[in-house]
C-alpha positions as a Markdown table, in Angstrom:
| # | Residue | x | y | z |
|---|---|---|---|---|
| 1 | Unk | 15.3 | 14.2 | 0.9 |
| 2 | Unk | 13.8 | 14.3 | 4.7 |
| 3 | Unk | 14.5 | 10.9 | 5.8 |
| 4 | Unk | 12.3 | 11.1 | 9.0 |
| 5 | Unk | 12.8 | 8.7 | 12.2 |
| 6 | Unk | 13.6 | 5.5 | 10.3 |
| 7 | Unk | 16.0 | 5.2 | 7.1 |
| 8 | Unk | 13.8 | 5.5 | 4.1 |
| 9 | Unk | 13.5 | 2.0 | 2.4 |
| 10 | Unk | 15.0 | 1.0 | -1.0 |
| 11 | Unk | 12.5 | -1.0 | -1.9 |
| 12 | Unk | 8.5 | -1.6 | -0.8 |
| 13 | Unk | 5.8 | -3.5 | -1.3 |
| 14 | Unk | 2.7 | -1.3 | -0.2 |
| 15 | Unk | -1.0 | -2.8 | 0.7 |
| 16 | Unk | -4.0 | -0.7 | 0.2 |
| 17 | Unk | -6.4 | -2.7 | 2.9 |
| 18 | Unk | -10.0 | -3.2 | 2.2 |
| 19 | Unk | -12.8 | -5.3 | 4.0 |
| 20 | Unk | -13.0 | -7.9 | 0.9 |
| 21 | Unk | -9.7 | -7.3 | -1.0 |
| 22 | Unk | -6.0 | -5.2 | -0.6 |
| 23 | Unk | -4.6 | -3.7 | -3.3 |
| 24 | Unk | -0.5 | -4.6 | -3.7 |
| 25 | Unk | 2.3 | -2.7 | -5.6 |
| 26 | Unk | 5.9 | -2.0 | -5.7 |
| 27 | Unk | 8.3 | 0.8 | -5.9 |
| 28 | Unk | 11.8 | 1.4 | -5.2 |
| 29 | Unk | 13.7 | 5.0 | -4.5 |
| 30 | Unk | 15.8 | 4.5 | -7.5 |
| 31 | Unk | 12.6 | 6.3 | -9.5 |
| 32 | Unk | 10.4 | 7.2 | -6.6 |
| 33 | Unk | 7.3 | 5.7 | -7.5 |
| 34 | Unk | 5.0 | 2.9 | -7.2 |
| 35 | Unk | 3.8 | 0.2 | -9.8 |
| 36 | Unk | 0.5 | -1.5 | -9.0 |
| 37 | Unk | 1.2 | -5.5 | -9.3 |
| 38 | Unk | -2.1 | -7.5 | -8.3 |
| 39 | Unk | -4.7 | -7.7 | -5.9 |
| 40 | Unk | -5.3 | -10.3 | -2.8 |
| 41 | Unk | -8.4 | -11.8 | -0.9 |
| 42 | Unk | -8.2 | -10.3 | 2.3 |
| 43 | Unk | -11.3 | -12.3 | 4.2 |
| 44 | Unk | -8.8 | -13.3 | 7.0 |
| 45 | Unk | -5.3 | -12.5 | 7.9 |
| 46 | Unk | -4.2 | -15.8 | 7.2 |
| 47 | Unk | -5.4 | -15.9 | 4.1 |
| 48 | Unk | -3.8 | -12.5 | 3.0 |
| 49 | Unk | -0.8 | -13.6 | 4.7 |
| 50 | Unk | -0.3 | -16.8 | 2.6 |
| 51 | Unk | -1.1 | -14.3 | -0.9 |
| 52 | Unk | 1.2 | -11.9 | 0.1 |
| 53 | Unk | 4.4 | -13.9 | 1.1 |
| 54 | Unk | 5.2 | -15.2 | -2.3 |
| 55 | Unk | 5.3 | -11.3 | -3.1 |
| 56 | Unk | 7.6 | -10.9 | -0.5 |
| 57 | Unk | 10.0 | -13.6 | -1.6 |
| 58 | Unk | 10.0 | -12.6 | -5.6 |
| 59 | Unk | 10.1 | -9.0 | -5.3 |
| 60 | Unk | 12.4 | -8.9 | -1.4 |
| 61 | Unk | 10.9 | -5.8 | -0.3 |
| 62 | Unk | 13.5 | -3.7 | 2.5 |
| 63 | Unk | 10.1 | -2.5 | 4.3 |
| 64 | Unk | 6.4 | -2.9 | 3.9 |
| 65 | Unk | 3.7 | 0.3 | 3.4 |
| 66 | Unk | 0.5 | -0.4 | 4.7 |
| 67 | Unk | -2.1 | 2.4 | 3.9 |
| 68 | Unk | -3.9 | 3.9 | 7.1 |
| 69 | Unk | -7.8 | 4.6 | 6.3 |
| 70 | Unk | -8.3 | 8.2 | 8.2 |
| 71 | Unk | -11.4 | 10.3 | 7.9 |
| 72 | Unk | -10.9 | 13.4 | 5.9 |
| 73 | Unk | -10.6 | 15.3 | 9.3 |
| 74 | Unk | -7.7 | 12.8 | 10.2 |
| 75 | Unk | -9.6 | 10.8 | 12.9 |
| 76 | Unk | -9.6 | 6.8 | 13.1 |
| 77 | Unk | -12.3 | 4.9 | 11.6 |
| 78 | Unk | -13.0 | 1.2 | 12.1 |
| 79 | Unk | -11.1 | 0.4 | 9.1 |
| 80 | Unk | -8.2 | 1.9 | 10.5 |
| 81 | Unk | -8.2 | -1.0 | 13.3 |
| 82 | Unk | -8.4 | -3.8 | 10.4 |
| 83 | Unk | -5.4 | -2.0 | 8.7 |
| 84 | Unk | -3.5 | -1.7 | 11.4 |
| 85 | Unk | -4.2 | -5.4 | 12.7 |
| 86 | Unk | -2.9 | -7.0 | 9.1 |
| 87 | Unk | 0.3 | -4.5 | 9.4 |
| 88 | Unk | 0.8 | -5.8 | 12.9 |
| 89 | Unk | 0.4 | -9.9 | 11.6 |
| 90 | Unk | 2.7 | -8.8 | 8.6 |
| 91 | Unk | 5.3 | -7.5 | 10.8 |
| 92 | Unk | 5.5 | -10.2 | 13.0 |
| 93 | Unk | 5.1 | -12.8 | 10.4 |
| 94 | Unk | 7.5 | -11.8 | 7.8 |
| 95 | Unk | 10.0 | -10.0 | 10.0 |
| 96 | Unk | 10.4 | -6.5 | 7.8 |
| 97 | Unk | 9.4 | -2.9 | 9.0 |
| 98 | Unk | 6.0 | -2.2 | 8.4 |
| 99 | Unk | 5.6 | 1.2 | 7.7 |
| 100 | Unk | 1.8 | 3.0 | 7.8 |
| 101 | Unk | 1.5 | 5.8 | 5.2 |
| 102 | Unk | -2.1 | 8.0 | 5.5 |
| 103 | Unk | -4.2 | 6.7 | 2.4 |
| 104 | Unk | -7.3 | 9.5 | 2.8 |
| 105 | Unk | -8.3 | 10.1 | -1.0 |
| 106 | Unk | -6.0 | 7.6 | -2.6 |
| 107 | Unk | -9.3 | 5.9 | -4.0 |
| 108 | Unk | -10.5 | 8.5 | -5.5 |
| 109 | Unk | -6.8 | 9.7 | -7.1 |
| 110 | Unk | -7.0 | 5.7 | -8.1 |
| 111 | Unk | -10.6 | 6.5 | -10.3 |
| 112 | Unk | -9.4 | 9.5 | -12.0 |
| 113 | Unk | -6.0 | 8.0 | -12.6 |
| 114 | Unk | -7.5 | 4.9 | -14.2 |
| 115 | Unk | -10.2 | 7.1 | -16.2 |
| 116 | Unk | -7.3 | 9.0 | -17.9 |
| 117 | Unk | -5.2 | 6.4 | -18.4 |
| 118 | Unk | -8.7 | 4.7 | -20.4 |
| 119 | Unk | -9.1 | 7.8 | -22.0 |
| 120 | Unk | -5.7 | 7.5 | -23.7 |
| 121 | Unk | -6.2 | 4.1 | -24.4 |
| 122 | Unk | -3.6 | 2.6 | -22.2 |
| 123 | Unk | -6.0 | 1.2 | -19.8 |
| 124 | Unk | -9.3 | -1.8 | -20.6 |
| 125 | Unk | -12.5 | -1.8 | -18.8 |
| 126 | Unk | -11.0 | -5.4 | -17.9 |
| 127 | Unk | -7.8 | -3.6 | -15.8 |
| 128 | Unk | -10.4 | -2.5 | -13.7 |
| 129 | Unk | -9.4 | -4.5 | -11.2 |
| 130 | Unk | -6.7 | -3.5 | -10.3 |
| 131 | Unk | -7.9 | -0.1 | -9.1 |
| 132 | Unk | -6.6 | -0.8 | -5.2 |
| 133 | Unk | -3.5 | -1.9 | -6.6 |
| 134 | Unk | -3.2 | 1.3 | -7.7 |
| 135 | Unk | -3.9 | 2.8 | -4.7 |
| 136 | Unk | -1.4 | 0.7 | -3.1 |
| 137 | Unk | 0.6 | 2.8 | -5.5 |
| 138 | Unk | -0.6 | 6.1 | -4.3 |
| 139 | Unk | 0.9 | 4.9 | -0.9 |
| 140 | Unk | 4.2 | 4.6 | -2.5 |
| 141 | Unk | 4.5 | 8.0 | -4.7 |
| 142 | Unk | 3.9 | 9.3 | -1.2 |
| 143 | Unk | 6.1 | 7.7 | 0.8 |
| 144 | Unk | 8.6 | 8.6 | -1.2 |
| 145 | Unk | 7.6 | 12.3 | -1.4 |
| 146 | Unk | 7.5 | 13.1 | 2.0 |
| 147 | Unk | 9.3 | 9.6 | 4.1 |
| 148 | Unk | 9.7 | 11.8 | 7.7 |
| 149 | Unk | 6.0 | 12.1 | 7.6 |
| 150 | Unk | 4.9 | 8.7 | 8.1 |
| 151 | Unk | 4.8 | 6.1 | 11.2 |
| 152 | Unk | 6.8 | 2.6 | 11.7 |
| 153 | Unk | 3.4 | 0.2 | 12.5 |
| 154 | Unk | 3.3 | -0.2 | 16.7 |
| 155 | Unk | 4.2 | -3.8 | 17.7 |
């Protein structure tokens, strides 16, 4: 396994940032995968801040994933900004690496992930929302897959 500029973490928590809410799950390298876990208002960074920490201190994450909103072409977008400004808070406020992994279609693998997993009955109409969390587990399967290709977050 590639293990790019930075050691590749053991454990994560990874945070799929939207305007009104951010999707949070976990995964370690043991299985190489993510679980989604919940979702958090994210109306302010202190608010997100004071949801995520008692995250951090049950599940003690080695490094946080923060998903980067790109266009499809790969360009910033003004979401990119908002991500990048909650990674930066995070960093600084809980002291771990903050790591930014390229989210572009994670949604959308989210969707069809959650409709198949309806489909076979192990999803409700009720688990619905959770559907960032589970692209906060997107973020994971690929940081795992491919850890040289993503970016610590700038301080």
């Amino acid at each position: 396994m590639n293990e790019g500029p930075f050691p590749v973490a053991e454990s994560v928590l990874a945070f799929d940032v939207g305007s009104r809410r951010i999707g949070v799950a976990v995964g370690q390298r043991l299985t190489g995968d993510g679980r989604p876990l919940t979702v958090v208002n994210a109306d302010s960074h202190a608010r997100a801040l004071a949801a995520i920490a008692p995250l951090i201190e049950q599940w003690r994450p080695q490094a946080l994933l923060v998903g980067r909103p790109l266009t499809l072409d790969g360009k910033e977008q003004p979401a990119s900004e908002r991500a990048r400004g909650l990674a930066r808070a995070m960093q600084r406020h809980f002291g771990l690496p903050v790591i930014e992994v390229d989210e572009r279609s994670t949604s959308q693998l989210a969707a069809r992930r959650f409709a198949e997993a309806r489909r076979d009955g192990r999803r409700r109409r009720s688990d619905a929302d959770l559907l960032d969390a589970d692209a906060a587990a997107i973020l994971i399967d690929r940081y795992y897959d491919a850890p040289g290709n993503h970016l610590p977050c700038p301080p």
